[in-house]
VEXLOSE-572895 format. One record per residue (C-alpha): residue in three letters; x, y, z. Coordinates in steps of 0.2 Angstrom, whole numbers, padded with zeros to 4 digits. Layout:
N
REC resn     X     Y     Z
REC  ALA     X     Y     Z
...
# end
This chain:
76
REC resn     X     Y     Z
REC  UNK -0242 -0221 -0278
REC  UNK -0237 -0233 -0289
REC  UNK -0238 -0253 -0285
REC  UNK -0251 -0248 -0269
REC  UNK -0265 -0259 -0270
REC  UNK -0283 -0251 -0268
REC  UNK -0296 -0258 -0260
REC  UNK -0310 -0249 -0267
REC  UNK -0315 -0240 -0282
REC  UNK -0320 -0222 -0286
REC  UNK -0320 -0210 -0271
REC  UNK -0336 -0201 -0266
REC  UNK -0339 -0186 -0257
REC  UNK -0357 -0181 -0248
REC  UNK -0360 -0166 -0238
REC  UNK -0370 -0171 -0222
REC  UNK -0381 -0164 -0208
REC  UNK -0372 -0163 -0190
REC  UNK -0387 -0175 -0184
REC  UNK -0384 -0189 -0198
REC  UNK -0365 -0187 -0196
REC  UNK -0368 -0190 -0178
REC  UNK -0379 -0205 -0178
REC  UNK -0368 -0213 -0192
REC  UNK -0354 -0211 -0180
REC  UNK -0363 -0220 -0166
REC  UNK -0368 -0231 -0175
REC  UNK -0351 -0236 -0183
REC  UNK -0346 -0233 -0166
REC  UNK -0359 -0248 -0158
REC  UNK -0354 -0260 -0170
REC  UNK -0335 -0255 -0170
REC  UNK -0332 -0253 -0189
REC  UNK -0331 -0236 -0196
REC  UNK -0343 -0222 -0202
REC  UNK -0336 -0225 -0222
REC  UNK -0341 -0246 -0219
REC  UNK -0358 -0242 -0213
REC  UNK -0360 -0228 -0229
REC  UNK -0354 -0241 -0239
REC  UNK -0367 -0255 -0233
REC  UNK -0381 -0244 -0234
REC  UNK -0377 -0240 -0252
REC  UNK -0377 -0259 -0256
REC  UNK -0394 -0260 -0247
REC  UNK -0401 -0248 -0254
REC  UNK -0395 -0251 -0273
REC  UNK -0401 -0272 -0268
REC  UNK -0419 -0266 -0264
REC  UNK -0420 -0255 -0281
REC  UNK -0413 -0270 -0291
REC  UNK -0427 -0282 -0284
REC  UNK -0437 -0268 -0288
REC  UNK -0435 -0268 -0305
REC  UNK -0444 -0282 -0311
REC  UNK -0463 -0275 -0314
REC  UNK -0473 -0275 -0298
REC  UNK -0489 -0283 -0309
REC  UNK -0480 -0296 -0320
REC  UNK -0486 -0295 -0337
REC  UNK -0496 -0310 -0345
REC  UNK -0506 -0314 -0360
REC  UNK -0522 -0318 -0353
REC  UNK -0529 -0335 -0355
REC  UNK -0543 -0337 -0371
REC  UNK -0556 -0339 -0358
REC  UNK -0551 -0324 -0347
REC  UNK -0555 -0314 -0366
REC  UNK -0570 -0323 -0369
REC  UNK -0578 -0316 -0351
REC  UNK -0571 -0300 -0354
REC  UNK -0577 -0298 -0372
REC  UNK -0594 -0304 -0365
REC  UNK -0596 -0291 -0355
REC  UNK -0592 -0277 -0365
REC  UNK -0613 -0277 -0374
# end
């Protein structure tokens, strides 16, 4: 339709079990939004938690000249 302003992007389609259909829908239902907002916020949820954990979980480091002096010491 031309001129019709959207609101979102893409569309997506997922098949579902009865049991997680139903307990999106109550849940949409408790909090009075619908089942497509609470997919939606769980997407975003989920996408945040794998963009924090991106980073490395062990940050990488040179070690400090004395930490290489112990571990080189060690190695007789």
């Amino acid at each position: 339709m031309p001129g019709k302003h959207k609101k979102f992007g893409p569309r997506l389609t997922v098949s579902l079990t009865g049991k997680d259909y139903d307990d999106l829908s109550a849940l949409a239902e408790k909090d009075e939004v619908s089942v497509s907002w609470v997919v939606r916020r769980a997407i975003d949820e989920y996408l945040e938690s794998h963009r924090q954990d991106a980073e490395p979980v062990l940050p990488l480091r040179i070690p400090q000249k004395a930490e290489r002096t112990v571990r080189h010491a060690g190695r007789k």
